[in-house]
C-alpha positions as CSV (number, residue, x, y, z in Angstrom):
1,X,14.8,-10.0,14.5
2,X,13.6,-14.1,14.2
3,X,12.1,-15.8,11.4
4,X,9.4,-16.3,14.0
5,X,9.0,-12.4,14.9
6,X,9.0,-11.5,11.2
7,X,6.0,-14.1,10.6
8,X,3.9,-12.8,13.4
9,X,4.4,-8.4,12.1
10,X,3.2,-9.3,8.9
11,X,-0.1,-11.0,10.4
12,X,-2.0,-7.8,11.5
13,X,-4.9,-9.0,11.0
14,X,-4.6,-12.2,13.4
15,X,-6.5,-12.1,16.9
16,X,-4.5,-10.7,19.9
17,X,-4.6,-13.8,21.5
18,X,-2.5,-15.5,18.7
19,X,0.2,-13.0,19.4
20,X,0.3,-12.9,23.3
21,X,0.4,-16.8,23.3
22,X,3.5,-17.3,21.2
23,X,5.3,-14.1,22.6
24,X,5.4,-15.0,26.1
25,X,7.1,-18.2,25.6
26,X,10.0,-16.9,23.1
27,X,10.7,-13.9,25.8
28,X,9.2,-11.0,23.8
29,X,7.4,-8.5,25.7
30,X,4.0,-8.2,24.6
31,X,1.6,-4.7,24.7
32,X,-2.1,-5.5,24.2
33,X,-4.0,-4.2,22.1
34,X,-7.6,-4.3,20.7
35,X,-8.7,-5.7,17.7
36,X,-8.9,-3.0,14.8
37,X,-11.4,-0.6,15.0
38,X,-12.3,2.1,12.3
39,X,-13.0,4.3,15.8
40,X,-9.4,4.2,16.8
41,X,-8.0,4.7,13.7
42,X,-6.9,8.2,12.7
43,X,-7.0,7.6,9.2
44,X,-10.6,6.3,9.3
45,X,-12.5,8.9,11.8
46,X,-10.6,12.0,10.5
47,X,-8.5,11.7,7.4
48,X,-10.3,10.1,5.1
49,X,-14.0,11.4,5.4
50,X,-12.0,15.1,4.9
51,X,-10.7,13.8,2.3
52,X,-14.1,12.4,0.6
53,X,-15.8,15.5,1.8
54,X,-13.6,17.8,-0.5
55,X,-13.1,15.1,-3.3
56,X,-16.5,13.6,-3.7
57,X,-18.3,14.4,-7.0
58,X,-15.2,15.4,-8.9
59,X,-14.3,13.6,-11.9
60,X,-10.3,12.9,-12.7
61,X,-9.4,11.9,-15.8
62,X,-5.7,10.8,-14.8
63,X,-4.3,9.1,-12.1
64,X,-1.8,11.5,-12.1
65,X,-4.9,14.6,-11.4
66,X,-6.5,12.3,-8.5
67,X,-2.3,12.6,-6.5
68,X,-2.8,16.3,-7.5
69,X,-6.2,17.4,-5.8
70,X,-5.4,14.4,-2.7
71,X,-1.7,16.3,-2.4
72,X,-3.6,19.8,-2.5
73,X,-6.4,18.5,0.4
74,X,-3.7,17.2,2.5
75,X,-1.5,20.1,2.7
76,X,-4.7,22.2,3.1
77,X,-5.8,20.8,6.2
78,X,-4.5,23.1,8.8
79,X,-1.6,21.7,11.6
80,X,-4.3,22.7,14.5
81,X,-6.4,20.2,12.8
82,X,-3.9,17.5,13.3
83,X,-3.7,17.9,16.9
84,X,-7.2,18.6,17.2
85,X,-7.0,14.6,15.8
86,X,-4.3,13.9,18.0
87,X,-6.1,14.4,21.0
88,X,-9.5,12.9,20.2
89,X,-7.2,9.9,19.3
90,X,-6.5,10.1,22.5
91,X,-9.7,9.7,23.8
92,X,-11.0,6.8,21.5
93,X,-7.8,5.4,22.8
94,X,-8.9,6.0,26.2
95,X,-12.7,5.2,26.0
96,X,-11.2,1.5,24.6
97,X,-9.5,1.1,27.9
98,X,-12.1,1.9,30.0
99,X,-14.4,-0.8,28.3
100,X,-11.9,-3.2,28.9
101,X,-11.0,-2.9,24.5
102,X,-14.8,-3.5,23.5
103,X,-16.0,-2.4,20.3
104,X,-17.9,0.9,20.3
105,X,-18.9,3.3,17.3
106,X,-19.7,6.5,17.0
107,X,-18.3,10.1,17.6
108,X,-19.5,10.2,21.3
109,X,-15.8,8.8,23.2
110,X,-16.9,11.0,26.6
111,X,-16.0,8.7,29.6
């Protein structure tokens, strides 16, 4: 992998635009995508508010206790959960298409 590849992974944050600019002209094939959104991100519209849900109001008194009880939540959450995630992933991912990768927010993805 170039210098110049390496500079642009570790620039997330920068606009698409950036990216799909200086790819084309140094022959690297280019997928777009939209700008981050909490709505397609797994983490953000399922993981974490489970995680808050069963974790909020407890006090820790050790870092060590708060990798306990997050470890304990995680391997809680059932496998048919995950894929229950997966495929509503799938239709954030979806719904982003279909408004051409404008932002939209909420729980309501139905096309």
């Amino acid at each position: 992998m170039g210098t110049t590849q390496r500079k642009h992974l570790k620039n997330f944050n920068k606009p698409m635009e950036t990216v799909v600019c200086q790819g084309p002209s140094k022959n690297i094939p280019v997928a777009p995508q939209p700008p981050y959104s909490p709505d397609l991100s797994p983490c953000d519209f399922f993981l974490f508010p489970k995680l808050k849900n069963h974790l909020k109001g407890h006090h820790f008194g050790t870092l060590e206790n708060i990798k306990t009880a997050v470890t304990d939540q995680l391997q809680a959450i059932p496998i048919s959960e995950f894929h229950q995630c997966y495929e509503e992933w799938k239709k954030r991912l979806q719904r982003c298409v279909a408004s051409e990768g404008s932002y939209f927010e909420g729980d309501n993805v139905e096309l």
